[in-house]
C-alpha positions in Angstrom: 93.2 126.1 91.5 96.1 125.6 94.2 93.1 126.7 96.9 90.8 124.0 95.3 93.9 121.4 95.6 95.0 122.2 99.3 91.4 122.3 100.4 90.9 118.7 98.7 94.1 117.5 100.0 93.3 118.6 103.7 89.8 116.9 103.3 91.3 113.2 103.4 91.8 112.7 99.4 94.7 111.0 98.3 97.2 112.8 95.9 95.9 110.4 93.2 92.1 111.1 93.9 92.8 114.6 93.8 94.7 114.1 90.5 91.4 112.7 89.6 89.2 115.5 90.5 91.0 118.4 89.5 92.4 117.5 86.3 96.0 117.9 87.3 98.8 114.8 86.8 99.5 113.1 90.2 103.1 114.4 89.6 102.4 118.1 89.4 99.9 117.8 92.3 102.8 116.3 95.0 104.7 118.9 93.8 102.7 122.0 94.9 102.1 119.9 97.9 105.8 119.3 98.4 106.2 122.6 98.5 103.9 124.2 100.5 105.1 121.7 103.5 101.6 119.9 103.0 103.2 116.1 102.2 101.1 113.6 104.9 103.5 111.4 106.7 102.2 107.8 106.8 100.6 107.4 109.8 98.7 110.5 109.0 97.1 109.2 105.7 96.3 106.5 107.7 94.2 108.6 110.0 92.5 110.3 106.9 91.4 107.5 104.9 87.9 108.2 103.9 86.4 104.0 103.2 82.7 103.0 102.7 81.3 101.0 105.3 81.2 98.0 103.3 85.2 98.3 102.8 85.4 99.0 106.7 83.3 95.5 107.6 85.6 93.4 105.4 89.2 95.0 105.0 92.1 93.3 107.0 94.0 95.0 110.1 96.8 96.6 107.8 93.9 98.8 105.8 91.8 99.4 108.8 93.6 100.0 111.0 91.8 97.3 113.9 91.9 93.9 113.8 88.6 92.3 113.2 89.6 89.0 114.5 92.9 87.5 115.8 95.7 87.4 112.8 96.5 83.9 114.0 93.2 82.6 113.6 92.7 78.7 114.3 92.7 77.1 111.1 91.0 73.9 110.5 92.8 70.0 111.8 94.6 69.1 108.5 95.0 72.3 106.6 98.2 71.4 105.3 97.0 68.0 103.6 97.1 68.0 99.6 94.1 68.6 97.8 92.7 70.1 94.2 91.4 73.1 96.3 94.8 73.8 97.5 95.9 73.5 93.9 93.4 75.7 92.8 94.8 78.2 95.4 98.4 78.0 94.2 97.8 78.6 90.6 95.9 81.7 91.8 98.5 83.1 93.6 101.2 82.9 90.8 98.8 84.4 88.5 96.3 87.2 89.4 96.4 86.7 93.0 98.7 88.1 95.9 100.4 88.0 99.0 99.8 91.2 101.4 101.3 92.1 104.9 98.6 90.4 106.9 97.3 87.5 104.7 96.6 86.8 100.6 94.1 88.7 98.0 92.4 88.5 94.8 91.0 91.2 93.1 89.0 91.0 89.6 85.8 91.9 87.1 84.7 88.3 87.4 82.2 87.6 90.4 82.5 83.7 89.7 86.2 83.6 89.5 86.6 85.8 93.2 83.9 82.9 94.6 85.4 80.2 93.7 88.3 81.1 94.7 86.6 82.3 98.0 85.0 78.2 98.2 88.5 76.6 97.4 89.9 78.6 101.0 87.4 78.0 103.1 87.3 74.4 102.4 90.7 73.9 102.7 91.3 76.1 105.9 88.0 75.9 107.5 87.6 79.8 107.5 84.8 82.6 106.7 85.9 85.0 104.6 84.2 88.1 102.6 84.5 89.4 99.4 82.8 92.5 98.4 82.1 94.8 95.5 84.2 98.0 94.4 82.2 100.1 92.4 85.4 102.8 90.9 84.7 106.0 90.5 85.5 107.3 86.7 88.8 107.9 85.9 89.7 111.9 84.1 92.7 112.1 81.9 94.3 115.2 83.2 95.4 115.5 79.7 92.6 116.2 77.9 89.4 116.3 80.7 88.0 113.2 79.2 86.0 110.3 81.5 86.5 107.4 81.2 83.9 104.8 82.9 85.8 101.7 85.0 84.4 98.8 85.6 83.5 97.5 88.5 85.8 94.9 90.7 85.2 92.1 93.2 87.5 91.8 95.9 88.8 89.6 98.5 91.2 89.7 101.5 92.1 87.0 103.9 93.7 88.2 106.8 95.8 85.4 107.9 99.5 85.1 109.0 99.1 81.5 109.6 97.6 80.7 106.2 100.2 83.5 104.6 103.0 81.5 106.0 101.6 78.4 105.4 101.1 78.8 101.6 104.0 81.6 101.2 106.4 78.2 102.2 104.0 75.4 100.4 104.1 77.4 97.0 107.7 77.5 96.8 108.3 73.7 96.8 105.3 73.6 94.8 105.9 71.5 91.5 102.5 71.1 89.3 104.5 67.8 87.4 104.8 65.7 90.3 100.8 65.6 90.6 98.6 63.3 89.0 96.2 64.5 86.4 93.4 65.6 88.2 95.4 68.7 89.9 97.5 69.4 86.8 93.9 69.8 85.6 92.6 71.8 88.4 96.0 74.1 88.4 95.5 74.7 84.3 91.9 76.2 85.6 93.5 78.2 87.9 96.4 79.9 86.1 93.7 79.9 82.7 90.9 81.8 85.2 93.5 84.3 86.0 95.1 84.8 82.9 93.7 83.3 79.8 91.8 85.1 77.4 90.0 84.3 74.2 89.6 86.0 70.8 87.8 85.3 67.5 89.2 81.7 67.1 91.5 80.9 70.0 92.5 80.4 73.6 94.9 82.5 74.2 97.1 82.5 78.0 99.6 85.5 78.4 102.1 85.9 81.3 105.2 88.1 81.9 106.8 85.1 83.9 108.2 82.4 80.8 107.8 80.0 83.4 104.2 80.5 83.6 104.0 80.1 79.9 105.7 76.8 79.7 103.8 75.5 82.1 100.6 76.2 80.2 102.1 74.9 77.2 103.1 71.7 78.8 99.8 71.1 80.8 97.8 71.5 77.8 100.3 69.0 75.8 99.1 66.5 78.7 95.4 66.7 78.4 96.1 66.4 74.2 96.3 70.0 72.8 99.3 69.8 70.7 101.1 72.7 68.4 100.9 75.5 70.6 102.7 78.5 69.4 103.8 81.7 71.7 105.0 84.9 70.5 106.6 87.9 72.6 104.5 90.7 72.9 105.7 94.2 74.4 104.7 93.4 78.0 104.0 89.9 78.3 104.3 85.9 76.4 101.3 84.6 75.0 100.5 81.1 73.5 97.9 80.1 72.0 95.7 77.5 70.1 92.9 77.8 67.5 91.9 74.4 66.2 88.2 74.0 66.3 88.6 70.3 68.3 91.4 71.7 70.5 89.5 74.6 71.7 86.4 72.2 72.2 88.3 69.7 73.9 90.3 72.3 77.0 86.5 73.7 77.6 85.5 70.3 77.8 87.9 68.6 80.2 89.5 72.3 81.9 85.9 73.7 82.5 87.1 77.2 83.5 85.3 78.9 85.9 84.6 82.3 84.2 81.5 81.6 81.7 81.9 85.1 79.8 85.5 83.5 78.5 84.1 80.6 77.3 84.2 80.4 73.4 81.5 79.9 71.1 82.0 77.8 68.7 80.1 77.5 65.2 
C-alpha cells in the first residue's frame, strides 16, 4: 500500500487526492510521507499540478503559474461610480464570495447565480471575464470505502489587483443603510443568492457573521416583512419567515436570481 501511495504521490497527486484514491485519511498519508523525506516543498507542488485545459485557459497567475494578461489591467473610465451592479458585487463578496492574492472569486452549484454575478463585473469594470465548469471527482470515506457523488460547481476568478484594491477599500466603508431603496434591494438579492435557503414553508437566510443576519432582518423589515425570528444553530444564525403573503411579497419585489430556490406556493 505504502508503494501504491509513494508511486501516486510522485505522479503529481496531492496528499488529499491521494487520500481520495487509496482510502487512507489525509493525516495518515502526510505522515508516511513525512517520514520517508517525500513532503514537496511549495514551489515543487506547483511544478506538479496536474489541471484540465479548461482550468489552464481561465485560472489567474497565482494557480497557473503565467499571467494571462497584465494584473493591472485597464479598467473602464468611471469604475469607481456607484451603481446597483456594484451593490450586487459587495453583498457577494461578504457572503459566498472571496478575495484571492491576485483578484476576487465565486464559486457555486448555481450556473445563474456565477453569471450574474459574472454580468454585474463586467459592467461595472468594463472587463471579460470566464467562468467555467468543475465537474469533482467522487469523494471515498477512507472510513468505510463508501462514494459519495459531488455535485458539480461553477467557477469564476478575476484576476485583478486594481479591481481587488478597488473593492477590498470600497467594501469597508460600505454601509447598505445610507442607500436608497433600490440598492438595499439589489444588496438583499445578493447576500439572499449567496446564502438564503428555503424549506417547506419559509425563507430561511443563515450566516456565521450576526452582522450579516441583522442586516437581513432589517432589509426585509424595509420592503414590509415584519416578525422575523432567528435562532442559533451549531455553526451558523438563521432567520426566517413563513407567512404565505410575506414569502410571496420578498419573491415579488427581491426577485432572487437562483430559480431552483424559489418557493412554491399553494
Amino acid at each position: 500500500m505504502d508503494e501504491q501511495l509513494f508511486s501516486l504521490y510522485k505522479e503529481g497527486n496531492s496528499i488529499k487526492k491521494v487520500s481520495e484514491l487509496t482510502g487512507i485519511g489525509r493525516n495518515k498519508v502526510y505522515n508516511i510521507l513525512k517520514e520517508n523525506n517525500l513532503i514537496r516543498s511549495q514551489s515543487e507542488a506547483g511544478k506538479l499540478k496536474r489541471l484540465s485545459e479548461e482550468h489552464k485557459k481561465n485560472l489567474s497567475l497565482s494557480q497557473k503559474g503565467k499571467p494571462k494578461y497584465n494584473q493591472r489591467q485597464k479598467l473602464k473610465e468611471g469604475f469607481d461610480k456607484d451603481s446597483l451592479d456594484l451593490t450586487y458585487i459587495i453583498a457577494v463578496l461578504r457572503t459566498d464570495g472571496y478575495f484571492c492574492k491576485q483578484g476576487i472569486g465565486l464559486e457555486v452549484i448555481d450556473k445563474e447565480f456565477v453569471e450574474a454575478f459574472k454580468s454585474a463585473i463586467e459592467r461595472q469594470f468594463g472587463i471579460n471575464i470566464c467562468m467555467y465548469k468543475n465537474n469533482r471527482g467522487n469523494l471515498i470515506d477512507w472510513r468505510n470505502g463508501k462514494e459519495y457523488k459531488r455535485k458539480k460547481t461553477y467557477l469564476l476568478r478575476v484576476s485583478s489587483i486594481t479591481l481587488k484594491e478597488f473593492l477590498l477599500e470600497y467594501e469597508k466603508n460600505f454601509n447598505i443603510f445610507e442607500k436608497d431603496i433600490s440598492h438595499k434591494i439589489t444588496y438583499l438579492r445578493g447576500i439572499w443568492d449567496s446564502e438564503g435557503t428555503k424549506s417547506y414553508c419559509q425563507v430561511m437566510f443563515g450566516n456565521k457573521n450576526v452582522e450579516r443576519i441583522n442586516e437581513f432582518i432589517k432589509l426585509c423589515e424595509e420592503i414590509g416583512i415584519k416578525s422575523i425570528k432567528y435562532y442559533n444553530k451549531e455553526t451558523e444564525l438563521c432567520a426566517y419567515f413563513g407567512r404565505k403573503k410575506q414569502i410571496k411579497h420578498f419573491f415579488e419585489v427581491v426577485k432572487p436570481t437562483i430559480k431552483r430556490k424559489y418557493l412554491k406556493l399553494r
